[in-house]
C-alpha positions as a printed Julia matrix, in Angstrom:
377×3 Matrix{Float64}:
  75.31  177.96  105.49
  72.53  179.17  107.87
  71.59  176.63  110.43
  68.01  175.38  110.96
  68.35  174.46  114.58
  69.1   176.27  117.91
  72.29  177.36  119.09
  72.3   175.34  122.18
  71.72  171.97  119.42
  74.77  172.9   117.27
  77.59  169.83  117.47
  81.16  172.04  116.93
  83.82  170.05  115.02
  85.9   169.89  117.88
  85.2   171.0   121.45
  87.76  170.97  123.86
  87.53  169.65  127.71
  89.84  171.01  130.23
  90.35  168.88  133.5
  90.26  170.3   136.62
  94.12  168.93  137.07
  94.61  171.03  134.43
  93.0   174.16  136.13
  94.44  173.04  139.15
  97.87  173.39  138.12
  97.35  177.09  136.24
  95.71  178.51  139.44
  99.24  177.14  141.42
 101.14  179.1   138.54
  99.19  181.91  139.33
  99.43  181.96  142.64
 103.43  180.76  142.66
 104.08  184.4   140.57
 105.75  182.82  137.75
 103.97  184.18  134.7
 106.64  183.98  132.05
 108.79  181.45  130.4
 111.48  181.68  133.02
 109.34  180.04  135.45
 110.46  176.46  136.73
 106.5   175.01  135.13
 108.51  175.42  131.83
 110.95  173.2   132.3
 109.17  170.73  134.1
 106.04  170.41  131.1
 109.75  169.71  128.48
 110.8   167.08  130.4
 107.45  165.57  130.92
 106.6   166.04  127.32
 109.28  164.9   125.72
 110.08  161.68  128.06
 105.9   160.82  126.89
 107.01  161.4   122.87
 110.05  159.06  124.0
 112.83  161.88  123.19
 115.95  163.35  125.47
 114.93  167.01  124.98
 112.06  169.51  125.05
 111.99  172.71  124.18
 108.9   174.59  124.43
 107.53  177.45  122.18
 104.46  179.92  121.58
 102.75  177.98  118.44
 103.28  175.08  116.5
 104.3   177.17  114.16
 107.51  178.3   115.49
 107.93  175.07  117.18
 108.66  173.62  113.43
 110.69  176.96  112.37
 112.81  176.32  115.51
 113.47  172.52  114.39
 114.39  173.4   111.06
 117.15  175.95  111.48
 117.95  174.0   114.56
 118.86  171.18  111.93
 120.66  173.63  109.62
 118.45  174.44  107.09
 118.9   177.79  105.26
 118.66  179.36  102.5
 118.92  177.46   99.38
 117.92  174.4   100.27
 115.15  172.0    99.57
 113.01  170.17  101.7
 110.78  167.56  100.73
 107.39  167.98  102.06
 103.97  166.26  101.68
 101.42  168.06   99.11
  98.7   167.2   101.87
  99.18  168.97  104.82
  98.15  172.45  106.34
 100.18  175.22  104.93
 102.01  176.43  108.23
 104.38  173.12  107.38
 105.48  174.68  104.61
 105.82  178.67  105.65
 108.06  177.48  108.33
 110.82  175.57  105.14
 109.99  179.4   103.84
 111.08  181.0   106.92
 114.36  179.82  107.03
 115.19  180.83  103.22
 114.4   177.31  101.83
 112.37  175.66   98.77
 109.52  173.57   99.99
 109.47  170.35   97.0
 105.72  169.09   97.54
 104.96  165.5    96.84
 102.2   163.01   96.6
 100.57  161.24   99.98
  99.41  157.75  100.36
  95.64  157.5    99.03
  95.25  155.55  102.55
  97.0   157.29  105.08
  96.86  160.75  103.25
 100.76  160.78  104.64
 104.02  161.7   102.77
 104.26  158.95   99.28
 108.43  157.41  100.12
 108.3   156.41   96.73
 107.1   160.12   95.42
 110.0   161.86   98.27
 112.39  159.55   96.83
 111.9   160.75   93.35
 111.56  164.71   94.47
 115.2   164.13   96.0
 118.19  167.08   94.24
 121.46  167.5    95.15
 120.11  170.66   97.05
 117.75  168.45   99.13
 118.56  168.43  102.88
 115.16  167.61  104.5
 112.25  165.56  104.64
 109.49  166.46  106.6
 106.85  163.47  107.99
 103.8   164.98  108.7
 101.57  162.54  110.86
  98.06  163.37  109.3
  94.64  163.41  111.34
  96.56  161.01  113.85
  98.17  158.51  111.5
 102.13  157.82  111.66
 103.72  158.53  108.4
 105.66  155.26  106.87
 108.66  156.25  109.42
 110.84  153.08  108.69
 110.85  154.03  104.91
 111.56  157.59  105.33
 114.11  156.7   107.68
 115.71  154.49  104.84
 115.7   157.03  102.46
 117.07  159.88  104.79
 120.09  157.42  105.82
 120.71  156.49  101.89
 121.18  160.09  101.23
 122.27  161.93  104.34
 118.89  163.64  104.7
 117.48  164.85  107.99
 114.47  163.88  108.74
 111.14  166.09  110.86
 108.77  165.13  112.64
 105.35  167.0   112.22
 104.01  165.69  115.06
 101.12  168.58  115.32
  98.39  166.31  115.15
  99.88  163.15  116.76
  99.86  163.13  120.61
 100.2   159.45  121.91
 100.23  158.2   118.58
 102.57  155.23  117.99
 104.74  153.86  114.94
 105.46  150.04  115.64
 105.4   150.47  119.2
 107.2   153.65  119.53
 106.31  157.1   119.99
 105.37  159.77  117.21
 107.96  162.62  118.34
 110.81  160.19  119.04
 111.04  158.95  115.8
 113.13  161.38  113.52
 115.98  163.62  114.03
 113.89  166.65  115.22
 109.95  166.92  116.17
 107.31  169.91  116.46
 104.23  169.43  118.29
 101.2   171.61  118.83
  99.34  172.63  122.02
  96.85  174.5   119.83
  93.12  174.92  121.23
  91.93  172.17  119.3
  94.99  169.69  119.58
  94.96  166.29  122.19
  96.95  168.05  124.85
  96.27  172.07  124.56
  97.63  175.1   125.7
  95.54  177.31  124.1
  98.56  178.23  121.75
 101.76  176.61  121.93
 104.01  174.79  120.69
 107.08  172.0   121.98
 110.51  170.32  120.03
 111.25  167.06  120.73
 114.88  165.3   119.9
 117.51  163.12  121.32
 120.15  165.12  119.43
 121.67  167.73  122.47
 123.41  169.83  119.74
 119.9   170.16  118.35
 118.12  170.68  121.26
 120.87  173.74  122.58
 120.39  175.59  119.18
 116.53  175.29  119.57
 116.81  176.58  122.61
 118.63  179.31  121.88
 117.18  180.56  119.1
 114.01  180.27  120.57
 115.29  182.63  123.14
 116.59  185.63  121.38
 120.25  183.89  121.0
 121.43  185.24  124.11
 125.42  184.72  124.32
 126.0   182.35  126.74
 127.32  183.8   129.85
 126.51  187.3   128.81
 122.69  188.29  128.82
 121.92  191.29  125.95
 124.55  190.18  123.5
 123.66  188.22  120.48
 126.17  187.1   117.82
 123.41  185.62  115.72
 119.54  186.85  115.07
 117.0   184.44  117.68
 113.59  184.62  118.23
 111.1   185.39  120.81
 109.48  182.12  120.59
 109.25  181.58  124.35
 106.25  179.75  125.91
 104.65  180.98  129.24
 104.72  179.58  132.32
 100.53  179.53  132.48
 100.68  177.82  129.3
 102.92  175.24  130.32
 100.72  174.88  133.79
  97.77  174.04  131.12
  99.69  171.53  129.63
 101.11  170.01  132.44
  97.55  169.28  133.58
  96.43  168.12  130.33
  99.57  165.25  130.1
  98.73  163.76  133.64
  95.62  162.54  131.87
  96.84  161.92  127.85
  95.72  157.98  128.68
  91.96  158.8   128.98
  91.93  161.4   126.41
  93.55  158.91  123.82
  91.1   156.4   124.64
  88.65  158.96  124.23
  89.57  159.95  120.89
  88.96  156.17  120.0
  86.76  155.84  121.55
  84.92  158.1   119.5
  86.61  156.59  115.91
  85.17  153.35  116.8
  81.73  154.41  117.46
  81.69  156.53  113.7
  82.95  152.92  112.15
  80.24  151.12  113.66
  77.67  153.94  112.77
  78.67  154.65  109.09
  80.63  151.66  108.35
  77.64  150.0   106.13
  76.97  152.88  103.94
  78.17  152.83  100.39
  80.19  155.67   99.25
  82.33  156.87  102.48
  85.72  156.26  103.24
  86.39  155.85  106.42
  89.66  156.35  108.66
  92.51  153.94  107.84
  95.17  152.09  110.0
  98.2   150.81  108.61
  99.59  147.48  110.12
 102.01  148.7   113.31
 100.32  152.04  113.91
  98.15  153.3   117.05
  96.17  155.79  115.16
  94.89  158.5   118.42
  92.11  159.69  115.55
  93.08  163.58  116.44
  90.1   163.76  114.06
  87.61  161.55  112.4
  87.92  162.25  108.41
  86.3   161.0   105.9
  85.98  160.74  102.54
  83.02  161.14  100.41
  83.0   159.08   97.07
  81.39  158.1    93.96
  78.7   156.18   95.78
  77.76  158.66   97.9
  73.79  160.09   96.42
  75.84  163.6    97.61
  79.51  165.47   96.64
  81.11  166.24   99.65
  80.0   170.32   99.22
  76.48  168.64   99.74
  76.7   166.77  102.53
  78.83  169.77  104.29
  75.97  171.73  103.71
  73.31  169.26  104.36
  75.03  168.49  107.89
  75.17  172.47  108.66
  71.59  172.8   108.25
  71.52  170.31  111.17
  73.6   172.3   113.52
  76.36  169.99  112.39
  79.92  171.68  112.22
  82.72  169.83  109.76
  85.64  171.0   107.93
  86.89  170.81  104.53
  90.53  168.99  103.97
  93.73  171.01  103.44
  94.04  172.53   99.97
  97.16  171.43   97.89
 100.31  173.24   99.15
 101.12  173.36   96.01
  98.33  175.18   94.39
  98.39  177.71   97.06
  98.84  181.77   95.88
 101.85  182.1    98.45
 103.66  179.04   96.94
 103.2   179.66   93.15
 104.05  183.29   93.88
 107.23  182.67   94.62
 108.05  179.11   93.55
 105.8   178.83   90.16
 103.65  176.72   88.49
 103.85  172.68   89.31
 102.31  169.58   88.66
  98.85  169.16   90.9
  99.86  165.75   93.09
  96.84  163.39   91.55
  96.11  162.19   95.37
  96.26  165.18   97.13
  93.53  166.85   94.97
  91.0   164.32   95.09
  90.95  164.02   98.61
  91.24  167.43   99.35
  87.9   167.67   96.53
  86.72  164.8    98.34
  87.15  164.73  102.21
  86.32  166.14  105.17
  86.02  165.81  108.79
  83.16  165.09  111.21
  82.61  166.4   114.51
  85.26  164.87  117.05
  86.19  166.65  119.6
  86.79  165.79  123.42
  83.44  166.77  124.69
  81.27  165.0   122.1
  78.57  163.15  123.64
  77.72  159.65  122.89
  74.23  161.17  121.89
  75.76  163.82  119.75
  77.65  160.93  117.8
  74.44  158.97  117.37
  72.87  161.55  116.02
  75.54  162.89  113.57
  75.94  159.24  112.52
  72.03  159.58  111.9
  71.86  162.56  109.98
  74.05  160.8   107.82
  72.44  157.48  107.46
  69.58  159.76  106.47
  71.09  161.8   104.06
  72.36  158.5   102.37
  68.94  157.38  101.88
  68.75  154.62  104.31
């Protein structure tokens, strides 16, 4: 949809800000000659990473991606298994359960939260399932204490998609520390970025080594060049890790950022009939990775419309995730299922408005205004 105002005007859906501690520490990398994943920076951003998430271990990768990949056959899973994931969630979460040989089982999501239904992965459970995967959605904790109820009950491991969930908490603890195994993302658009990358997170050491590993090519210990088992080059670099080391040092501010900017889109659009706005569960810190919405019944617009309408403004927003389930490269090779009633009408109905780190307090305003106006008040 062609916009109607000037370049300079447009408000992107999420603009990242990158501190000068941040630049700081990549021009020392640069200047220290360590370019690669061998360099100390590496270590140093796992340690501080994973002690913030509240986890023993860190193991950092190139993506998100791979980070998840690398948890999952760190954990065991293989071919022929199942693991239960949520319907609602982007589809990298499920290509990395393909990865390793394994049957994603997609289930319903809480119509508040839009995270993983326990009642609906209790019901998906087989005597080939071996995994649950928690995906923490726009910033929201999945029900952890349930899941972790049902993965004790029947000797289920349970992951952490943490991609979205930097500094967000689950009844005072940290999303990351909370399962078995945990994949974050340092992806452009993520709380703390590295451009691309990605990190593991567990207290489990036997995990952790195998992630490791793996990650590295499976290198026999002791003797460099000889693998007894097929790794990966999912190493991250040591400018990367420089980025995100600069990033962490501030994750306070840009947390209180993030809800900062949440609170101001409640006040804004709280009053107008028709929108749904973010939800908190009891016990959560929600960091609001993104502000989404969704657009209902009382609405004068469908949410096509009001994407549209707001583009014409120089207002960027994105569309929710499609059903897994529904996707070409899952009913390809796993077949027809049954659509997950939740999932599709919030992925018919929702999207999400500008909120990224730069925003502007006058670029909120007048998002919240377009919308106001657009709503006929």
């Amino acid at each position: 949809m062609t916009s109607k105002v000037d370049a300079s005007e447009r408000i992107p859906v999420n603009q990242p800000v990158v501190s000068e501690a941040a630049k700081q520490r990549v021009m020392q990398t640069l200047a220290s000659g360590w370019l690669s994943g061998a360099g100390p920076v590496v270590a140093e951003f796992e340690q501080a990473f994973a002690a913030c998430v509240g986890a023993t271990h860190g193991v950092a990768t190139g993506s998100g991606t791979t980070a998840l990949h690398l948890a999952l056959c760190a954990a065991g899973i293989a071919a022929g298994d199942e693991v239960i994931v949520p319907d609602f969630t982007i589809f990298a979460t499920l290509a990395a359960v393909m990865y390793c040989g394994a049957r994603p089982v997609c289930v319903d999501v809480d119509p508040r939260t839009f995270t993983i239904d326990p009642a609906a992965a209790r019901a998906a459970i087989s005597a080939r399932t071996r995994a649950i995967i928690a995906v923490h959605i726009y910033g929201h904790s999945a029900d952890m204490n349930a899941l972790r109820e049902l993965a004790t009950d029947h000797q289920l491991i349970l992951i952490e998609d943490a991609a979205q969930a930097h500094g967000a908490r689950y009844r005072g603890r940290p999303c990351g520390g909370l399962g078995d195994v945990a994949a974050f993302s340092f992806y452009g658009n993520k709380l703390i970025s590295t451009g691309e990358g990605g990190m593991v997170t567990t207290s489990n050491p036997q995990i952790a080594a195998r992630a490791r590993s793996l990650g590295d090519m499976a290198h026999r210990p002791g003797q460099r060049f000889c693998h007894d088992q097929l790794g990966y080059s999912y190493r991250m670099s040591s400018l990367q890790a420089a980025l995100g080391l600069g990033q962490l040092s501030g994750i306070e501010a840009l947390i209180a950022r993030k809800r900062w900017i949440a609170e101001r889109y409640k006040r804004g659009l709280g009053s107008i009939p028709g929108l749904r706005l973010p939800h908190a569960q009891p016990g959560v810190f929600n960091v609001y990775w993104m502000v989404a919405i969704v657009v209902e019944d009382g609405f004068p617009l469908d949410r096509d419309q009001l994407r549209d309408a707001l583009a014409r403004d120089g207002i960027e927003t994105r569309d929710f995730f499609q059903p897994c389930s529904q996707q070409p490269a899952y009913r390809e090779r796993f077949g027809d299922c049954a659509e997950s009633p939740v999932t599709a009408d919030i992925a018919r109905r929702g999207l999400y408005l500008p909120s990224g780190l730069a925003l502007t307090a006058a670029q909120l305003d007048r998002v919240c205004a377009a919308i106001e106006r657009l709503a006929g008040r």
